[in-house]
C-alpha positions in Angstrom: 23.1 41.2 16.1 20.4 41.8 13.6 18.3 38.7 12.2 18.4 37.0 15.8 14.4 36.7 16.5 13.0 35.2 19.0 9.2 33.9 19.7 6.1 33.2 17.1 6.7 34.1 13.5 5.0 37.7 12.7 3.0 36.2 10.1 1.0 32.8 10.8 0.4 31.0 7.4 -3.7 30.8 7.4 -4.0 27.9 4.4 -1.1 24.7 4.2 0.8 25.5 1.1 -0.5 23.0 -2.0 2.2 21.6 -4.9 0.8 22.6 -8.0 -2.2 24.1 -7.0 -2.6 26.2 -10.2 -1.7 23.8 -12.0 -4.6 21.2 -13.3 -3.1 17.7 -13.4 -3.9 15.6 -16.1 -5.6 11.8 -14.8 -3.8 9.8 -17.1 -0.3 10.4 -15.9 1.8 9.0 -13.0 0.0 10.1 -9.9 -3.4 11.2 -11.3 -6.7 9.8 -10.4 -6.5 6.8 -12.8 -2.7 6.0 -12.3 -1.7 6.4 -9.2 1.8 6.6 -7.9 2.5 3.0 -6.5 3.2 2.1 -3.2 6.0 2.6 -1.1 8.0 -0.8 -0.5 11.6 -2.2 0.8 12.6 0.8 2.9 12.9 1.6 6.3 10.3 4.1 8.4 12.7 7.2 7.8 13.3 6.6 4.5 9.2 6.0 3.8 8.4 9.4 5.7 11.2 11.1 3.6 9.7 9.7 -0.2 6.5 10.8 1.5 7.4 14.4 2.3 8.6 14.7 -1.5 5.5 13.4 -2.8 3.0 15.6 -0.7 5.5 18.5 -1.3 5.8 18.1 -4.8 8.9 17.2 -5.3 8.9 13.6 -6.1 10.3 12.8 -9.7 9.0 8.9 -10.4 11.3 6.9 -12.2 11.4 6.9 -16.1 13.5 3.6 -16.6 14.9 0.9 -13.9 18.3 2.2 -12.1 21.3 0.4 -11.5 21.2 -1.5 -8.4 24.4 -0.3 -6.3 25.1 -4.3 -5.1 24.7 -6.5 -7.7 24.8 -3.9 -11.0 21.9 -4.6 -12.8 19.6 -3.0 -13.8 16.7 -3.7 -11.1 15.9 -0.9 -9.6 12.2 -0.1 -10.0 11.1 2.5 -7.3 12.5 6.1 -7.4 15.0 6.8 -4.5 16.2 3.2 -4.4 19.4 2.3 -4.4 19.3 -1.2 -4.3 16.8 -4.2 -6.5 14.1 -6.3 -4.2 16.4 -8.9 -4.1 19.5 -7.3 -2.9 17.7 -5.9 -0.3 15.5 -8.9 1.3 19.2 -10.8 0.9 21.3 -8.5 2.7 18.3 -7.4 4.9 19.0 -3.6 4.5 16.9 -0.7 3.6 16.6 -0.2 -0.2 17.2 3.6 -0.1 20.0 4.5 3.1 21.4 0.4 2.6 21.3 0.5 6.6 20.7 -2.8 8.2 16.6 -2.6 9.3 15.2 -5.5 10.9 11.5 -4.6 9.0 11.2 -3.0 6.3 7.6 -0.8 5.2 5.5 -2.2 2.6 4.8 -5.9 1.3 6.4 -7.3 -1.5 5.1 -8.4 -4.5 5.3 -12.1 -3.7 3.6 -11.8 -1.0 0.4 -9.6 -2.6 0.3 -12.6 -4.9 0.3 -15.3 -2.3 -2.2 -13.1 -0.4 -4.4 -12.8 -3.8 -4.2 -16.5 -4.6 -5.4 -17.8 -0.8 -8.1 -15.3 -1.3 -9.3 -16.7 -4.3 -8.9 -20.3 -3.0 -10.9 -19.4 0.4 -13.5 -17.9 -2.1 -13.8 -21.2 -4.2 -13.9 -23.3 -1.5 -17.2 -21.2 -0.1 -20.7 -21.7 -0.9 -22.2 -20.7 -3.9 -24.2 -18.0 -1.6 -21.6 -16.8 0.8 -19.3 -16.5 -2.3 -21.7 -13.9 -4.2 -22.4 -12.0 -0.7 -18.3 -11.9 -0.1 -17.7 -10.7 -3.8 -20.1 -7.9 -3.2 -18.6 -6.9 0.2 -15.2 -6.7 -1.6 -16.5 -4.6 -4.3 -18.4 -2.5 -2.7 -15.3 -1.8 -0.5 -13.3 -1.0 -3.1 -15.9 1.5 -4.6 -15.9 3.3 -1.4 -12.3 3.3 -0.8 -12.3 4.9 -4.4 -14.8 7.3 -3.6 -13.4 8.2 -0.3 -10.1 7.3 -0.1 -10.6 4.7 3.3 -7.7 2.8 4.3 -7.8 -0.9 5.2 -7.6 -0.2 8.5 -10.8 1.6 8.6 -12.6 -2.4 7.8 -12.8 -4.0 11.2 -13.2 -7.3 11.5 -16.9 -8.1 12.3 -18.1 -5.9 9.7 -17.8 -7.3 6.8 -18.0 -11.3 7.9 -17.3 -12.7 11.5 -14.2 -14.8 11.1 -11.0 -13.1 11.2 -9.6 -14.7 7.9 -10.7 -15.9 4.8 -9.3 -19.2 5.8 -11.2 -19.5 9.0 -14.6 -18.3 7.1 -14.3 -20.7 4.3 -13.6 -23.7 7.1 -17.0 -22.4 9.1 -19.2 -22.3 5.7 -17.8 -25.6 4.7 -18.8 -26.8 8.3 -22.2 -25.2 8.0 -22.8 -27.0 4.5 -21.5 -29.7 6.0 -23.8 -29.8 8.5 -27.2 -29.1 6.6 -26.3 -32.0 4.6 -26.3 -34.3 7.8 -29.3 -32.9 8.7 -31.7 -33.5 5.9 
């Protein structure tokens, strides 16, 4: 039988093959450097590893207008390669993109970035006029340097950039602080 090889490849590939590498990407557009493609929500693992093969292989197409969700036939459907709205899928508890039953799903939703963003802002009201400048730098200068070299959240331990483990908990020890400095005087 010809074709039947077996054993390492004759050639080894030196360099990872790059989508588009000739080709110079303009910023402005879906995916550049000042829009960047949005995050992956509502699916399960497999389906997240599969949207991100396409998009580090180049073949990920972002949709241009919502699609028709497949369970309730509206048109909801924000993300490319999903099948089903937000809503559908939280209430049925399936995956988005294969409609199989996941017990967790990848991603937050957008509710819950909100509800993050508005306890943040509350824990930062509630601080000291001090601690409150120091924590708004600390933010910002993480964001500049996740910008500048792409850092994850993961890579911000707790410790580093205050001691309590939430923003709850570090508002409650300022206010005790304050608190306490005012007893003392």
């Amino acid at each position: 039988m010809s074709g039947v090889r077996k054993g390492p490849p004759k050639h080894q590939n030196k360099v990872a093959w790059k989508p588009n590498a000739g080709i110079k990407i303009n910023e402005t557009e879906v995916g550049g450097k000042f829009r960047p493609l949005s995050e992956i929500t509502g699916v399960c693992p497999r389906c997240k590893d599969q949207i991100d093969w396409k998009r580090k292989y180049g073949k990920y197409k972002p949709l241009t207008e919502p699609a028709k969700c497949q369970k309730c036939s509206k048109r909801n459907v924000r993300q490319a390669y999903h099948n089903l709205c937000t809503g559908c899928a939280k209430e049925h508890k399936v995956c988005a993109k294969c409609s199989c039953r996941v017990d967790q799903v990848v991603g937050r939703d957008i509710s819950e970035v909100e509800a993050e963003k508005k306890a943040l802002e509350e824990a930062i009201k509630n601080a000291r006029e001090r601690d409150r400048r120091s924590l708004l730098r600390a933010m910002n200068k993480g964001k500049s340097q996740s910008s500048e070299k792409n850092l994850t959240q993961n890579d911000v331990k707790v410790g580093e950039l205050f001691t309590a483990s939430s923003l709850e908990e570090y508002a409650e020890v300022n206010h005790d602080d304050e608190e306490d400095q005012v007893q003392v005087i």
